[in-house]
N, C-alpha and C positions, 0 to 999 in steps of 0.2 A: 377847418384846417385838419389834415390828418398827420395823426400822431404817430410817431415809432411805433407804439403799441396797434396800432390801426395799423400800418404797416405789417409789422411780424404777425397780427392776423392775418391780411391775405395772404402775406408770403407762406406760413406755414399751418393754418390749418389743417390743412387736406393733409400734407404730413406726418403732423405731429398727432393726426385720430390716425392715422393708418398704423404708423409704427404703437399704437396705443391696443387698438382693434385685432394687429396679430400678437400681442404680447397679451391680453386680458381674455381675448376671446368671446367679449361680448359688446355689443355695441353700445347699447345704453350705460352699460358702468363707462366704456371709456371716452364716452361721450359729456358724459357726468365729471370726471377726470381731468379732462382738456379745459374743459368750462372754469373748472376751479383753477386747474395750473390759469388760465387768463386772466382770472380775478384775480389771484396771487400777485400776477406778473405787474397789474394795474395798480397793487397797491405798493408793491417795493421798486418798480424799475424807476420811478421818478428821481426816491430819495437815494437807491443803492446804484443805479444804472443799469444800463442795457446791459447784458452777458455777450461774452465775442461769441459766443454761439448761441442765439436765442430760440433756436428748433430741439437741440440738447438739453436746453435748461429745462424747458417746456414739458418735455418727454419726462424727465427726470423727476420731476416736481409734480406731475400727474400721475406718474405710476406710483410714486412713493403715498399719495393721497388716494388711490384706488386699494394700496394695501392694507394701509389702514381704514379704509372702510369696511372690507373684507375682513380684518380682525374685529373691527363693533358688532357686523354683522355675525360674528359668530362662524362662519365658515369659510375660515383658513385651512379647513382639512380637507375639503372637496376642490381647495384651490392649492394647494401645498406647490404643486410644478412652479409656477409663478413664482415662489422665493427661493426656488434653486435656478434662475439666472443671472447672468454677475447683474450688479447695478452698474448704469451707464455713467457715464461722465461726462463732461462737457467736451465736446470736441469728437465724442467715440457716434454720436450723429449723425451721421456724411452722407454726402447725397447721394453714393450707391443706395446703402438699406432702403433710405427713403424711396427712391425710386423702385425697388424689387415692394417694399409693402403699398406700394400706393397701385400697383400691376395687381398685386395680390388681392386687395379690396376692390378694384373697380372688375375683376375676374369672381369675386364672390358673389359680390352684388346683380352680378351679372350671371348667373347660376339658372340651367332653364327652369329649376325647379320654382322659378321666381314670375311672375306676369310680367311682361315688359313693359308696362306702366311703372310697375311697382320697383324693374331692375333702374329704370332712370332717374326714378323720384330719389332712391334711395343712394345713388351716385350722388345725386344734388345736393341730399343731405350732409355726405360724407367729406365725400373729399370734394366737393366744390363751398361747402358751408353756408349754403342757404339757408336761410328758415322757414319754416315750415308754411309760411302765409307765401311767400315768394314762389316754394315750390306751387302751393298752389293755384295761383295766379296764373303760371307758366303754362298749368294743363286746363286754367279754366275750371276748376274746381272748387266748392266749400272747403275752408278752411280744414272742419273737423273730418271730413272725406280725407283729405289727401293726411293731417295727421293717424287716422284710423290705419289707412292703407302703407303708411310708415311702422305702423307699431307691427301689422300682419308682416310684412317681410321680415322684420329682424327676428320677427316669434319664429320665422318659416324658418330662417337661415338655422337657429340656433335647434329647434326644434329637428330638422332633418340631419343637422351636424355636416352643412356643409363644409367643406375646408376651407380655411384662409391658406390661398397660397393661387397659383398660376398653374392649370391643371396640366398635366402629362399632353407631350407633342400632338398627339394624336386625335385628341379630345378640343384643341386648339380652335378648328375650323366652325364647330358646331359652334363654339361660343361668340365665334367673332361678329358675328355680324350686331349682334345685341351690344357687344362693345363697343363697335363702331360707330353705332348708332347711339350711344351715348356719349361718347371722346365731341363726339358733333355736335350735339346738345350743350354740351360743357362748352365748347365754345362760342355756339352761334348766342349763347346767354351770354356772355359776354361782349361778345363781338358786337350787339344787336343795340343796347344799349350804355353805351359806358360814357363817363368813368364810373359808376355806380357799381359795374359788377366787371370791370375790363379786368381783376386779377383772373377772372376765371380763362381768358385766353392764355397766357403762359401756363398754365397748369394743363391747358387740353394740345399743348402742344409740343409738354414735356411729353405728355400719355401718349403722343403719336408718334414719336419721336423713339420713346419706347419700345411701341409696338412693331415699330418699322426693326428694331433690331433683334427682336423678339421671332419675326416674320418677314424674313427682310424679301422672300419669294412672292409675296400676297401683292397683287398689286394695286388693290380697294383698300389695303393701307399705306401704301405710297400715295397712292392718288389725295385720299383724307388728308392725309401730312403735307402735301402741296397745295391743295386746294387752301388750306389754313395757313399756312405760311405766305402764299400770293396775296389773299384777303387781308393778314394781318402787317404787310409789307405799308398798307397807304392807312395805319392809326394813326398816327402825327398830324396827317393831310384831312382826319373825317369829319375835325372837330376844330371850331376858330369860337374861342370865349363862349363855350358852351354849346355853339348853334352848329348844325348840322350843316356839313360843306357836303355837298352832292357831287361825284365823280370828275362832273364835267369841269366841276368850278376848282378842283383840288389842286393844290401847288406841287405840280411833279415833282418838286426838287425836294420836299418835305418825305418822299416813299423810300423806303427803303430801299435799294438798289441790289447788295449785295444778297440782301433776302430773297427779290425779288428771282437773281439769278439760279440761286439754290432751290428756289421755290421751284423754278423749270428743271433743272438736275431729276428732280427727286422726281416731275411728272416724264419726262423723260424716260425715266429708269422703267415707272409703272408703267408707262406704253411698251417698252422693249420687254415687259414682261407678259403683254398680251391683254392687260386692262383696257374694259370696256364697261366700268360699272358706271353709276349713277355720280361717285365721289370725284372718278378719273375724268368726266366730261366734264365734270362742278371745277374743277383745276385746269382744265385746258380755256375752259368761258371764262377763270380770272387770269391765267394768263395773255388771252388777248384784251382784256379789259385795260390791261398795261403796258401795251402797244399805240402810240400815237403816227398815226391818226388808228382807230379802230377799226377792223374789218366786222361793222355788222351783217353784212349779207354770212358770211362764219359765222359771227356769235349766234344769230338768229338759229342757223342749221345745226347749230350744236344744242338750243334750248329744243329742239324739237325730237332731238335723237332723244334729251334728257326727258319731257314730257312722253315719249314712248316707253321708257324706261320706268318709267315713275307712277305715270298716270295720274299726275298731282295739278291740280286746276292753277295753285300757287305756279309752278314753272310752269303753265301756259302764260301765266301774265308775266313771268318774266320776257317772255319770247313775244310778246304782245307790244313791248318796251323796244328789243332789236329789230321787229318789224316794222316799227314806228321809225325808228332811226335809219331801216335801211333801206324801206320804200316809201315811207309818208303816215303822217298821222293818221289818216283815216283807216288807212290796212290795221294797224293796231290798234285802232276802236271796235273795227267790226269781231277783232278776236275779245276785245275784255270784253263787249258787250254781250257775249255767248258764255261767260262764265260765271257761274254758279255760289258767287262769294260774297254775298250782298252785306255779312257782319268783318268783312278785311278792309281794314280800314287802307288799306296798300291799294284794294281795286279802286276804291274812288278816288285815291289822291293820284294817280295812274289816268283815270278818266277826265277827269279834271284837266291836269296837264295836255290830254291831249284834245279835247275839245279847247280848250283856249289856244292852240295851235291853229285849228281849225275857227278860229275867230268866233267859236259860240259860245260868248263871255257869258251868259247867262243862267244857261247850263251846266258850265264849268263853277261856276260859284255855288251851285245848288251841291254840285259833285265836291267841293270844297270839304262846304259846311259838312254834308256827311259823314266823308271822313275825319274830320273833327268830334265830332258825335262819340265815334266809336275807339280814335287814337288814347293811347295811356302814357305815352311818353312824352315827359315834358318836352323834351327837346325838337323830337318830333312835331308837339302841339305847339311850335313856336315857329315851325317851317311853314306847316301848313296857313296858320295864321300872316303870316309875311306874303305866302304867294298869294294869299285870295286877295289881301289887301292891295299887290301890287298886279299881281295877273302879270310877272316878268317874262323873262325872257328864258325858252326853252332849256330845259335840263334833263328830264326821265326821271327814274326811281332809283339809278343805281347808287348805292354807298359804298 
């Protein structure tokens, strides 16, 4: 059962370290900070209650425990600036600042003086509130790897004196594509899995929401902001008592509709802006996905623009999926079976599906078992298990 407190962690995490992160200037203290305001918050909000503002309180109660750690520590005088700004209050929290320091930190973190490994993990860290064994999982890494490669960016940040803040217009473009590429990350982690981590979708789509107004000429972030708003328009429909409902099988009425419309507004705007990237196709392929009946012979043409674009064996086997749907299973075997993926547990459940289309149950079940092998999602390993047992009736891969 999740609790209030489970609650006001997803909701404000990422917040309440950002606004922590430009006020301390360091990550690990206010990292340290937050952790205690939550244990605070765990032990008094039962008996005292929840605060009408629990991102304020938060804030409040962490920075006051960062100062006085700074006083035991003995160096309140290389920190002096810090107790000359007023103290906040409950309420003085508002979702403008949050939203300018949560830009500010995912713009730091996103710093090129940083690896782009190291600018995502440490995104995941921050303001998406992973932990450190999650982060690593995510890149397929040891554990003590992906924490090492945490400790090296924050030394980096602190050590080169990057700024916390959202760099000057000019400077904007170079940064972005590292941003973008993580505002995506923050959700497809989301998106991919939930309800485990589905707070991380509203947070990557405040960030893009952001950025759109930050950038509102860029059309690779209008396209992002669409692409995620059309995908996250059918969350209600992806999920029936835990089990994964596949595209075909979702209950339209359950999608968001009026999301769905502004989803197109917004991919609209980026085509009339001359968008042709990688995000702006990714948004036009979920807006036909929301189209009944589907024009795959389109979707198919659009994964392929995307695969030229990309060069990613994954979007060939997307397009492996709309070739299947729009001229026949076998046209989409002959492309999965030319790709290069043998540890994606997506290419065999993919295979699978479409040899048992192709009525070679035998094969298909060996194609199963595989992808089972290699799946980590419960939910997922609960689909695949149903279809091998039932070999039903046709669907594809889309969610």
């Amino acid at each position: 059962m999740v609790t209030i407190l489970d609650q006001v962690f997803r909701d404000q995490w990422g917040r309440v370290l950002a606004a922590l992160i430009g006020f301390l200037g360091d990550f690990d203290l206010a990292e340290e900070a937050a952790q205690e305001a939550f244990a605070i918050a765990a032990e008094r909000w039962p008996h005292d209650g929840t605060p009408a503002d629990p991102g304020a309180w938060l804030v409040t109660t962490a920075r006051n425990r960062a100062i006085d750690r700074i006083r035991r520590d003995r160096t309140l005088a290389a920190k002096t600036s810090m107790l000359q700004v007023q103290d906040p209050v409950e309420g003085m929290v508002s979702a403008t600042p949050f939203l300018d320091e949560r830009l500010e930190l995912i713009f730091t973190c996103c710093h090129p003086a940083l690896a782009v490994d190291a600018q995502v993990a440490l995104v995941l860290r921050t303001l998406g509130g992973l932990t450190t064994v999650e982060i690593a999982h995510a890149f397929l890494v040891p554990e003590p790897t992906m924490a090492q490669r945490l400790v090296r960016a924050k030394r980096k940040i602190k050590a080169a004196r990057i700024p916390f803040r959202v760099p000057p217009e000019h400077l904007l473009p170079a940064r972005l594509v590292a941003v973008l590429a993580v505002v995506y990350l923050i959700f497809n982690e989301g998106y991919s899995a939930p309800p485990a981590r589905g707070e991380l979708v509203p947070e990557a789509l405040m960030l893009g929401r952001a950025l759109a107004e930050l950038m509102p000429d860029e059309p690779e972030v209008r396209g992002l902001l669409a692409m995620m708003m059309l995908l996250d328009a059918r969350r209600e429909a992806r999920f029936r008592d835990d089990e994964i409902v596949l595209l075909a099988d979702q209950d339209r009425a359950l999608w968001d509709a009026a999301q769905i419309a502004e989803g197109r507004a917004v991919l609209n705007r980026a085509l009339a802006l001359g968008g042709h990237d990688p995000y702006v196709v990714q948004a036009a392929i979920a807006s036909l996905h929301a189209d009944e009946p589907r024009d795959w012979p389109q979707i198919a043409a659009l994964y392929s623009e995307l695969a030229q674009l990309t060069g990613s064996p994954v979007v060939e086997l997307s397009r492996a999926v709309a070739v299947a749907e729009a001229l026949g299973p076998q046209q989409g075997l002959e492309i999965v079976d030319r790709l290069a993926l043998d540890d994606y547990h997506y290419l065999h459940s993919t295979r699978a599906e479409l040899l048992r289309r192709l009525g070679r149950s035998v094969e298909a079940r060996d194609a199963y078992r595989r992808a089972l092998a290699l799946v980590h999602d419960d939910a997922e390993r609960r689909l695949l298990e149903r279809r091998l047992a039932e070999l039903g009736t046709a669907s594809g891969q889309v969610r």
